[in-house]
DSSP file (Angstrom, degrees, kcal/mol; ACC not computed):
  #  RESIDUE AA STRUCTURE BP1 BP2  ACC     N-H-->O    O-->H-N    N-H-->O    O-->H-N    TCO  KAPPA ALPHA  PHI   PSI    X-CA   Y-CA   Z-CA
    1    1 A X              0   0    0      0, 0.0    57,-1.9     0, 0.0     2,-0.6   0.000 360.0 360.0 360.0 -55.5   77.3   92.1   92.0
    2    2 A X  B     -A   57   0A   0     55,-0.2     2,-0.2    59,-0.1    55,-0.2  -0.804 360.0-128.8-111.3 148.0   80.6   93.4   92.6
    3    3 A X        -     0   0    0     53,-1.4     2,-1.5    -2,-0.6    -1,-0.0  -0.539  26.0-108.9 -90.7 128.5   81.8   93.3   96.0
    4    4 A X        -     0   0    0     -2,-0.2    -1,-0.1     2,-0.0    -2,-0.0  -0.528  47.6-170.7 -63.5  89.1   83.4   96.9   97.5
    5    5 A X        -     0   0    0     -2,-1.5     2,-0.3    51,-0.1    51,-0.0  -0.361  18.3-147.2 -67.6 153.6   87.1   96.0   97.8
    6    6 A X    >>  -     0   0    0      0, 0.0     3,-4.7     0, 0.0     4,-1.8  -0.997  19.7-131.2-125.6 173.5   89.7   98.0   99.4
    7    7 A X  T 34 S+     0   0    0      1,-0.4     5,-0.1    -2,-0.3    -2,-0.0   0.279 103.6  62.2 -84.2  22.2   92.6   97.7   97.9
    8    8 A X  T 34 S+     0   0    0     -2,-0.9    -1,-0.4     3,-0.0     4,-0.1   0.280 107.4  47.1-112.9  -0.4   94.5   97.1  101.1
    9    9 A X  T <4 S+     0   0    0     -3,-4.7    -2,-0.2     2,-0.0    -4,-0.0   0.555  91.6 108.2-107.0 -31.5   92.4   93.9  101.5
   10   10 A X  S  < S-     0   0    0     -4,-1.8     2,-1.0     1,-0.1     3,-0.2  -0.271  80.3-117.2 -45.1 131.5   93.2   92.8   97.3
   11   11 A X     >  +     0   0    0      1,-0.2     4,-1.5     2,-0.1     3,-0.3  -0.710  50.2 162.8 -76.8  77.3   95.6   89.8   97.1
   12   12 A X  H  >  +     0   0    0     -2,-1.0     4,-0.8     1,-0.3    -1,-0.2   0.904  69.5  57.3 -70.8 -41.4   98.2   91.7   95.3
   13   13 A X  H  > S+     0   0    0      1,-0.3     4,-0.5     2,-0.2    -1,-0.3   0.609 100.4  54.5 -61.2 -28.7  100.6   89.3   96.0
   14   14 A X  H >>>S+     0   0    0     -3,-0.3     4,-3.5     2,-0.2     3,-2.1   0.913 109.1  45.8 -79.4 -56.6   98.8   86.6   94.5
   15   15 A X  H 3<5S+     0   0    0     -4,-1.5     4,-0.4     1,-0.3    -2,-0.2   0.697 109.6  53.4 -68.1 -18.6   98.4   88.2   91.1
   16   16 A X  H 3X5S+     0   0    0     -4,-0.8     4,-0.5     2,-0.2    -1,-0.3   0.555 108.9  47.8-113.0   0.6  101.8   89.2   91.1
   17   17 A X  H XX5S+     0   0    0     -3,-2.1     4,-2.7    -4,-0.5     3,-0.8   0.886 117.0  51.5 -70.6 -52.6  103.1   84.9   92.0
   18   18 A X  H 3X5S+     0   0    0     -4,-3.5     4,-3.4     1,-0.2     5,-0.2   0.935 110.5  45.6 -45.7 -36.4  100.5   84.2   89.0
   19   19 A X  H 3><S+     0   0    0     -5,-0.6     4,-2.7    -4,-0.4    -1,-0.2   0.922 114.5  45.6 -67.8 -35.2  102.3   86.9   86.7
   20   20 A X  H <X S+     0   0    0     -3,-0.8     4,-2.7    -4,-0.5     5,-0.6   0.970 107.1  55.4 -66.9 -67.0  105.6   85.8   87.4
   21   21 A X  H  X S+     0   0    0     -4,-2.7     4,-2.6     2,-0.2    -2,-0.2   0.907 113.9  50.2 -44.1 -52.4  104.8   81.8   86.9
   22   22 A X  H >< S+     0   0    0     -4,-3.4     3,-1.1    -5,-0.3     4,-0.4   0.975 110.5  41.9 -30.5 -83.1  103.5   83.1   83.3
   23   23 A X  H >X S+     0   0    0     -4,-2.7     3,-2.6     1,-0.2     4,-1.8   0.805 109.2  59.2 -55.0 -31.9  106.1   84.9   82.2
   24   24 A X  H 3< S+     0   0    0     -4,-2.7     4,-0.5     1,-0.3    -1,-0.2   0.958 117.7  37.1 -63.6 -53.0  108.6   82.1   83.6
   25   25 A X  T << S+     0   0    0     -4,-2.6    -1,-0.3    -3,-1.1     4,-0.2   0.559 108.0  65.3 -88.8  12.3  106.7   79.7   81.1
   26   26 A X  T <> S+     0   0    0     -3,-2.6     4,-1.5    -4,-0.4    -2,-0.2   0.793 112.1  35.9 -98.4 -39.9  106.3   82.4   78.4
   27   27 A X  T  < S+     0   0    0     -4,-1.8    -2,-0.2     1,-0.2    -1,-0.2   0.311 111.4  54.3-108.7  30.8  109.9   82.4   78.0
   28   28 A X  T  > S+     0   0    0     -4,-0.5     4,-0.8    -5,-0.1    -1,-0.2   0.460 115.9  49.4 -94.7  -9.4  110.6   78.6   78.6
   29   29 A X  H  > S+     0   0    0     -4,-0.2     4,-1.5    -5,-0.2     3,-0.2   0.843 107.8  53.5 -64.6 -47.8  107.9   78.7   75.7
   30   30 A X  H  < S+     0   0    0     -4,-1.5    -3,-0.2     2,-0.2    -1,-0.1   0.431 101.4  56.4 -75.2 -27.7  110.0   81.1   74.0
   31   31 A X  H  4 S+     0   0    0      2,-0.1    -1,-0.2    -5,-0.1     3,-0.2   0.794 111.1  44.0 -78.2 -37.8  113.1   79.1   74.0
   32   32 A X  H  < S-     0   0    0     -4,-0.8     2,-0.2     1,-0.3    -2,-0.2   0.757 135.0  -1.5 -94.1 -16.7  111.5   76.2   72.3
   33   33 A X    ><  -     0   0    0     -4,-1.5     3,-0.6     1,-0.0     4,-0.4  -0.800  62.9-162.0-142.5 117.7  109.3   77.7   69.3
   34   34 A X  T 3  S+     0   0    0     -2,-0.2     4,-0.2     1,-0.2    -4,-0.1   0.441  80.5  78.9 -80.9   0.4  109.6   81.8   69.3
   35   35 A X  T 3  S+     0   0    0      2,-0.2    -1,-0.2     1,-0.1     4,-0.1   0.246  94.0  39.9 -43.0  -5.3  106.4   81.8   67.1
   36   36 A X  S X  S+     0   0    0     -3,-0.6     3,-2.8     2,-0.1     4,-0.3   0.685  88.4  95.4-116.3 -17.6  104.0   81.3   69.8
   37   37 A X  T >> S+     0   0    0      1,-0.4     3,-1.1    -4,-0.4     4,-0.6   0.794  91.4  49.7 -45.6 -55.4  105.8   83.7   72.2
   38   38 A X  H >> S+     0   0    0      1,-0.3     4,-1.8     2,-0.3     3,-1.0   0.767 109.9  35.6 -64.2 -27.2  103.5   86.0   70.9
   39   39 A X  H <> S+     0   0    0     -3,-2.8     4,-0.7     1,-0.4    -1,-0.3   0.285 116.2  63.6-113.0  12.0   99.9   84.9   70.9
   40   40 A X  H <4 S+     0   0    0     -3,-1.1     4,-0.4    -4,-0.3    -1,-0.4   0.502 109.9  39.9-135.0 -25.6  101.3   83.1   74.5
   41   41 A X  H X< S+     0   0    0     -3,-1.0     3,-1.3    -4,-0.6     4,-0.5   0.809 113.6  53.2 -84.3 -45.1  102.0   87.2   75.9
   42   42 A X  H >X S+     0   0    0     -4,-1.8     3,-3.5     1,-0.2     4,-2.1   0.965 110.7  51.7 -53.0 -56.4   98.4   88.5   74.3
   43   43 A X  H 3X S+     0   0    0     -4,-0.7     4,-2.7     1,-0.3    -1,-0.2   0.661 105.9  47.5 -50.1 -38.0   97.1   85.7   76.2
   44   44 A X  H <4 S+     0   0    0     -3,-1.3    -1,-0.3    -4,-0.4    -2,-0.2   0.353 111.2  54.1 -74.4  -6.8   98.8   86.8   79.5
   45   45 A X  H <> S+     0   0    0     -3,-3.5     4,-2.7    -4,-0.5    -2,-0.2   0.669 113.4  43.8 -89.2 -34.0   97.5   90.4   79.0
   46   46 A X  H  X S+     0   0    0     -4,-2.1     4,-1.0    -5,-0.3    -2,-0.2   0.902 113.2  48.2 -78.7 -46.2   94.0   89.0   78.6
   47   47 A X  H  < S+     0   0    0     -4,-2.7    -1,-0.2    -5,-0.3     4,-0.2   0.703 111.7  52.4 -62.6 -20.5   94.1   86.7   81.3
   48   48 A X  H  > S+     0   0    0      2,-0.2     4,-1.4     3,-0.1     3,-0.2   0.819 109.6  42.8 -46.7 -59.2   95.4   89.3   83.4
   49   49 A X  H >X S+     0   0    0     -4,-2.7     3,-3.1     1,-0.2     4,-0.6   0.908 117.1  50.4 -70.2 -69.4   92.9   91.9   82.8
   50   50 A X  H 3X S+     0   0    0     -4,-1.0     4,-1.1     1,-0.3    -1,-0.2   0.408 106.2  56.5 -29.6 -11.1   89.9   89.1   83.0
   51   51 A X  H 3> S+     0   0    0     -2,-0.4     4,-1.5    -3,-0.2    -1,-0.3   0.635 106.9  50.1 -94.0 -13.4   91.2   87.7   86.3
   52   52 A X  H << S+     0   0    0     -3,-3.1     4,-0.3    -4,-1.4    -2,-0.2   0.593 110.6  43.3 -69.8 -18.6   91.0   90.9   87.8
   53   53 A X  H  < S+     0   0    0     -4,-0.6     4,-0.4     2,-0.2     3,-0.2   0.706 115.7  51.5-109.6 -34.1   87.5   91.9   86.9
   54   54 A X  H >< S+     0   0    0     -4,-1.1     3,-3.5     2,-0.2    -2,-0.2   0.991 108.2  58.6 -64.2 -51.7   86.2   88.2   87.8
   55   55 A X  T 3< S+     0   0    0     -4,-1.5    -1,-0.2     1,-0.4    -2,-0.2   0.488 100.5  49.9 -29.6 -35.5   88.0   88.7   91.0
   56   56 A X  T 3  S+     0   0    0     -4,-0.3   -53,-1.4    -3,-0.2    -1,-0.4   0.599  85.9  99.0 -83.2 -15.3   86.2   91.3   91.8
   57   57 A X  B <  S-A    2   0A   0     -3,-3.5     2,-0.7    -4,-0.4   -55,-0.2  -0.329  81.1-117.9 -58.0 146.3   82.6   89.5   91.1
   58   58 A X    >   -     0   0    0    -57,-1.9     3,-2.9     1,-0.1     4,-0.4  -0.936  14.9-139.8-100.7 126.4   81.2   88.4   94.7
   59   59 A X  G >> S+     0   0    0     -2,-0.7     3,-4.3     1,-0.3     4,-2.1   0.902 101.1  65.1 -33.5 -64.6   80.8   84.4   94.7
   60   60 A X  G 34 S+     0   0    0      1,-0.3    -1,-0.3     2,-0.2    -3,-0.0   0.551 100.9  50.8 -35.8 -11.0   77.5   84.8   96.6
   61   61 A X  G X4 S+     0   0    0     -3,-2.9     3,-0.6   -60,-0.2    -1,-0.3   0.746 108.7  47.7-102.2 -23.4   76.1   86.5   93.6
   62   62 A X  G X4 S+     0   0    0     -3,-4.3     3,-0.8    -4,-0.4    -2,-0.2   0.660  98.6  69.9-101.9  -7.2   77.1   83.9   91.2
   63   63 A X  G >< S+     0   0    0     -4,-2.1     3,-0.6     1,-0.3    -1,-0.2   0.408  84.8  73.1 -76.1  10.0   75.6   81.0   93.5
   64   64 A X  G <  S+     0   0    0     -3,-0.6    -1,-0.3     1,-0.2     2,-0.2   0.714  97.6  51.3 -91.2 -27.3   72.2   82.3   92.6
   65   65 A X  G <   +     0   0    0     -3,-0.8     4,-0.3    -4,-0.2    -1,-0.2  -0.537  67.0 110.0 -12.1  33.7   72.9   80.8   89.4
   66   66 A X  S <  S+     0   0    0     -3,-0.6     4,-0.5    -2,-0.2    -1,-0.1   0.305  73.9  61.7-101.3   1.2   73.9   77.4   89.9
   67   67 A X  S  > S+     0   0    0      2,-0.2     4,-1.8    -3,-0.2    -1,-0.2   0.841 111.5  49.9 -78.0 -34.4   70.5   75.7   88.4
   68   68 A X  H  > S+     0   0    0      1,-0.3     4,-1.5     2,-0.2    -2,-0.2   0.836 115.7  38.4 -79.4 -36.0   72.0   77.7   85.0
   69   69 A X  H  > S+     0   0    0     -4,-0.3     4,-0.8     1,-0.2    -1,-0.3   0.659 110.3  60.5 -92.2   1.8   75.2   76.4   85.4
   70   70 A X  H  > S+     0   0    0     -4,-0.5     4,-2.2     2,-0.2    -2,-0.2   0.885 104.1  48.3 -47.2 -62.7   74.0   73.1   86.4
   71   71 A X  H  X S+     0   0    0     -4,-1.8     4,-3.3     1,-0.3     5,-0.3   0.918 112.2  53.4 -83.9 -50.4   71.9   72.4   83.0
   72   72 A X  H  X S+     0   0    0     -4,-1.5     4,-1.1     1,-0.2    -1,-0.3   0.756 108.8  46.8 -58.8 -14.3   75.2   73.5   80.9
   73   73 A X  H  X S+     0   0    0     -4,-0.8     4,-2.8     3,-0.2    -2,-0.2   0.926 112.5  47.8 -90.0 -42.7   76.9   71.4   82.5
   74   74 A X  H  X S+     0   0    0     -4,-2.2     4,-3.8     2,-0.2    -2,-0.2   0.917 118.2  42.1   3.8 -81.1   74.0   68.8   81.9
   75   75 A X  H  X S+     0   0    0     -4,-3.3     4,-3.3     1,-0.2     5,-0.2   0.860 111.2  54.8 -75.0 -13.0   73.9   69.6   78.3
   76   76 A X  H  X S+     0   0    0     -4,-1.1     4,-1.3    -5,-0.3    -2,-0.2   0.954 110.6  48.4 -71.8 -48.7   77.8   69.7   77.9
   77   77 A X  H  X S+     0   0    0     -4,-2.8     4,-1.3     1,-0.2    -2,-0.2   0.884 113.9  44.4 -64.1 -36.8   78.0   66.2   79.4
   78   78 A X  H  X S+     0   0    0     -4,-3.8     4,-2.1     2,-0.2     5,-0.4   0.897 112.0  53.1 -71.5 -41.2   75.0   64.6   76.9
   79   79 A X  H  X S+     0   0    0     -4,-3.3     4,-2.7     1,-0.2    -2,-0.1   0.883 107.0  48.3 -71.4 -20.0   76.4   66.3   73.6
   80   80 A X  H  X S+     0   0    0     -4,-1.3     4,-1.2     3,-0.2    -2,-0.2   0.891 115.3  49.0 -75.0 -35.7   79.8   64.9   74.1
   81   81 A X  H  < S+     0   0    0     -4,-1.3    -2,-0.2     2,-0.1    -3,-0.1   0.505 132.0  20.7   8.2 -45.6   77.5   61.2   74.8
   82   82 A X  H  < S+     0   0    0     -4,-2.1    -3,-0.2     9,-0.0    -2,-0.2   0.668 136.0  38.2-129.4 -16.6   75.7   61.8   71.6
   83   83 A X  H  < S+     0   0    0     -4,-2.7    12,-0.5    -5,-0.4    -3,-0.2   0.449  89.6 113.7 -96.3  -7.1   78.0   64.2   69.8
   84   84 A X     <  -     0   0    0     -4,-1.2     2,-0.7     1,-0.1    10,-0.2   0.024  65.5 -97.4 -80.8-172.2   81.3   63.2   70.4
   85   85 A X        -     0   0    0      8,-2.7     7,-1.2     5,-0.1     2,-0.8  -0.816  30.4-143.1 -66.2  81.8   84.6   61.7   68.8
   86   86 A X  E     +B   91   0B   0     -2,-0.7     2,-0.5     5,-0.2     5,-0.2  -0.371  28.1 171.0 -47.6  96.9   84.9   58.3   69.1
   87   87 A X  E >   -B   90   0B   0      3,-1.9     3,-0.9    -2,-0.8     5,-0.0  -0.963  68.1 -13.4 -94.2 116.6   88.6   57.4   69.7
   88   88 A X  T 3  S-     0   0    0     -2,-0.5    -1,-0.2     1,-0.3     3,-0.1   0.379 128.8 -55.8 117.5  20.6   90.0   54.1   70.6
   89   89 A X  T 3  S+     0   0    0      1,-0.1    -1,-0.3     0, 0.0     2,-0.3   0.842 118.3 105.5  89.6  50.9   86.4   53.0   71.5
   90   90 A X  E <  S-B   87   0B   0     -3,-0.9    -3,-1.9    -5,-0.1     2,-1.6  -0.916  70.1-133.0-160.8 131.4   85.9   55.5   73.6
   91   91 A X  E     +B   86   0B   0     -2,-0.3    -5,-0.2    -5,-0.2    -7,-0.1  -0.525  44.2 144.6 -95.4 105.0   83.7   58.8   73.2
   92   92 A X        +     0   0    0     -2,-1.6     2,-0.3    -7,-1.2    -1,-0.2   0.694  47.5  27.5-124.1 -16.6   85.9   61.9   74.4
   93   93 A X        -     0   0    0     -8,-0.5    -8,-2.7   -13,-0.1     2,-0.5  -0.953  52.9-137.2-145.9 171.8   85.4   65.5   72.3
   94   94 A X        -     0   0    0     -2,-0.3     2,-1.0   -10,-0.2   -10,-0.1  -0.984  28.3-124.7-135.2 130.8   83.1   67.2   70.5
   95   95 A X              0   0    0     -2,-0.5    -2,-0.0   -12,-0.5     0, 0.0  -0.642 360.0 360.0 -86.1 116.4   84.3   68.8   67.7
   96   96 A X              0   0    0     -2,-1.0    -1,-0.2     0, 0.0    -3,-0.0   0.356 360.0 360.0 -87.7 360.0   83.7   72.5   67.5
């Protein structure tokens, strides 16, 4: 399932443009309402750690499991069809 990295082969560099481009918008966030600044850093710690641990997943493992995502994607497209909001005559969310 998870692929033996070593950690001279990791796209450190990558993680660390993504991290910057966050914070850059955490505090253009943070300049126009400083009430969300928080839940808008927890969010960048959480997305952080969770894009490192999918990263590490190998693709091939999760393409064994494209009938599963196949049929959610299936049933996500019919409950919005038969569950959704109709707005401006047109049927676009599903209210959770």
């Amino acid at each position: 399932m998870f692929k033996r990295y070593q950690i001279k082969n990791y796209k450190i560099n990558l993680i660390i443009l993504l991290l910057f481009i966050t914070f850059l918008g955490i505090l253009v966030i943070g300049s126009a309402k400083e009430s969300v600044q928080g839940k808008q850093i927890l969010g960048l710690i959480v997305g952080a750690v969770l894009l490192v641990i999918i990263s590490l997943i190998d693709y091939s493992y999760v393409l064994n499991f494209y009938w599963i995502l196949y049929v959610l994607n299936i049933i996500l497209l019919l409950s919005v069809r038969f569950a959704g909001v109709e707005v401006n005559n047109a049927k676009r969310w599903v209210i959770i």
